[in-house]
LOFISE-104142 format. One record per residue (C-alpha): x, z, y; residue number from 1. Coordinates in Angstrom, 2 decimals. Example, Ala and Ser with C-alpha at 12.3 -4.5 7.8 and 13.67 -1.06 7.14 Angstrom:
BEGIN
u  w  v  n
12.30  7.80  -4.50  1
13.67  7.14  -1.06  2
# end
This chain:
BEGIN
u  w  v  n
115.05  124.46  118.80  1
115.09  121.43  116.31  2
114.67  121.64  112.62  3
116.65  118.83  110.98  4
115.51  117.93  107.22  5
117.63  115.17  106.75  6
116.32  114.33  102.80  7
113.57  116.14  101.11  8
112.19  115.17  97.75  9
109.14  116.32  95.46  10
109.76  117.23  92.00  11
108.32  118.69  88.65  12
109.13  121.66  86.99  13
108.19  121.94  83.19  14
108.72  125.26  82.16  15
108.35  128.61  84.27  16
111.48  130.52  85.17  17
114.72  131.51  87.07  18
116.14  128.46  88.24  19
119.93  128.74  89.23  20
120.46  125.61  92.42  21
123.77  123.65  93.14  22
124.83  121.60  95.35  23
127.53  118.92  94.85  24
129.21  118.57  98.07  25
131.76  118.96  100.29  26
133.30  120.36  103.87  27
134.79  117.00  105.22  28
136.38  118.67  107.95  29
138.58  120.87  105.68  30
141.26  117.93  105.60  31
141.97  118.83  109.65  32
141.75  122.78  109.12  33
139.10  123.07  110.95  34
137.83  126.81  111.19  35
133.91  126.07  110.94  36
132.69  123.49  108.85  37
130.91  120.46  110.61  38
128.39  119.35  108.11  39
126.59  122.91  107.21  40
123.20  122.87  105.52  41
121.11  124.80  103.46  42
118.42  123.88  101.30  43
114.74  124.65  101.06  44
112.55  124.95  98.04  45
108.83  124.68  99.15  46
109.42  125.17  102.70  47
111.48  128.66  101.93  48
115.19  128.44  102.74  49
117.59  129.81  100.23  50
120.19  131.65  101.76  51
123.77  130.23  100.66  52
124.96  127.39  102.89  53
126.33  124.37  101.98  54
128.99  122.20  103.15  55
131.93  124.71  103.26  56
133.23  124.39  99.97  57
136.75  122.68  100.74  58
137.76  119.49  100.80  59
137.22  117.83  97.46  60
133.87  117.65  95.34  61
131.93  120.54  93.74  62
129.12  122.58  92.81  63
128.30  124.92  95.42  64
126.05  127.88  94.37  65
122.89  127.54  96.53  66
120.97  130.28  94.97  67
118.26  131.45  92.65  68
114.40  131.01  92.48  69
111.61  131.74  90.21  70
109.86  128.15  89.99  71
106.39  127.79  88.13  72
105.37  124.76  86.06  73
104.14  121.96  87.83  74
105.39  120.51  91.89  75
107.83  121.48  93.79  76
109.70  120.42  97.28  77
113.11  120.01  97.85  78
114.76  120.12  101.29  79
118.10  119.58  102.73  80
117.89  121.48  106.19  81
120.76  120.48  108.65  82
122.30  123.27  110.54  83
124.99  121.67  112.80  84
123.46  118.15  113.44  85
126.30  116.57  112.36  86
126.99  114.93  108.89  87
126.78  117.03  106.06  88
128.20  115.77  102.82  89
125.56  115.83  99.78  90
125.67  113.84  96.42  91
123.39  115.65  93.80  92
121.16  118.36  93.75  93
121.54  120.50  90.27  94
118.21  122.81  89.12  95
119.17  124.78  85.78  96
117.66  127.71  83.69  97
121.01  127.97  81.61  98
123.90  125.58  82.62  99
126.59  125.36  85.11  100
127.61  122.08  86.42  101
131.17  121.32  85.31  102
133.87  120.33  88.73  103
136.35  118.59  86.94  104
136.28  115.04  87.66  105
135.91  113.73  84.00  106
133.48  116.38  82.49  107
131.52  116.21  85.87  108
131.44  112.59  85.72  109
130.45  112.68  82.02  110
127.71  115.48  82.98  111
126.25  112.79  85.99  112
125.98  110.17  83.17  113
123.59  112.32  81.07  114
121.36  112.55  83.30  115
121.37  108.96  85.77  116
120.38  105.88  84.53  117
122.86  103.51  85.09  118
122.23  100.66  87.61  119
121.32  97.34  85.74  120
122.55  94.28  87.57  121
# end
């Protein structure tokens, strides 16, 4: 049995409470009808895995629900966990007490430019 954690990242949480966790992704395999998604994952917060997973959302980009947690102030770990070995599609990561991530492509790019820097060249 392998465990595949294919990114992980720390993070800090500033105020205590019930975070709601999306996933922007998408099943890549959806554009051949395939019947089982190729690029599953989950996601782990401090080594416990939520139980939605990822990956089989269709073929375009969106928020996936990954679940909910109760997070305290202070570090946490983030975890992608693989569960078919094979290339699962992941851009952002979305950790909210009160918001839902838009999906329509100019309100979710408009939402991604509040909160990344742009890259300076």
């Amino acid at each position: 049995l392998h465990i595949f954690h294919v990114a992980y990242t720390d993070f800090e949480i500033t105020d205590n409470g019930i975070y709601s966790i999306y996933a922007l992704t998408r099943d890549w395999t959806a554009v051949w009808d395939v019947k089982d998604s190729a690029g599953k994952f989950t996601i782990k917060l401090d080594g416990i895995e939520l139980s939605e997973i990822l990956g089989t959302n269709g073929k375009d980009w969106a928020w996936q629900f990954a679940g909910k947690v109760r997070l305290n102030v202070g570090k946490h770990t983030l975890a992608l966990h693989d569960l078919t070995g094979f290339n699962g599609r992941c851009d952002a990561i979305f950790l909210s007490t009160d918001t839902t991530p838009p999906d329509e492509k100019v309100a979710l790019e408009a939402f991604r430019d509040a909160f990344v820097s742009p890259t300076v060249q």
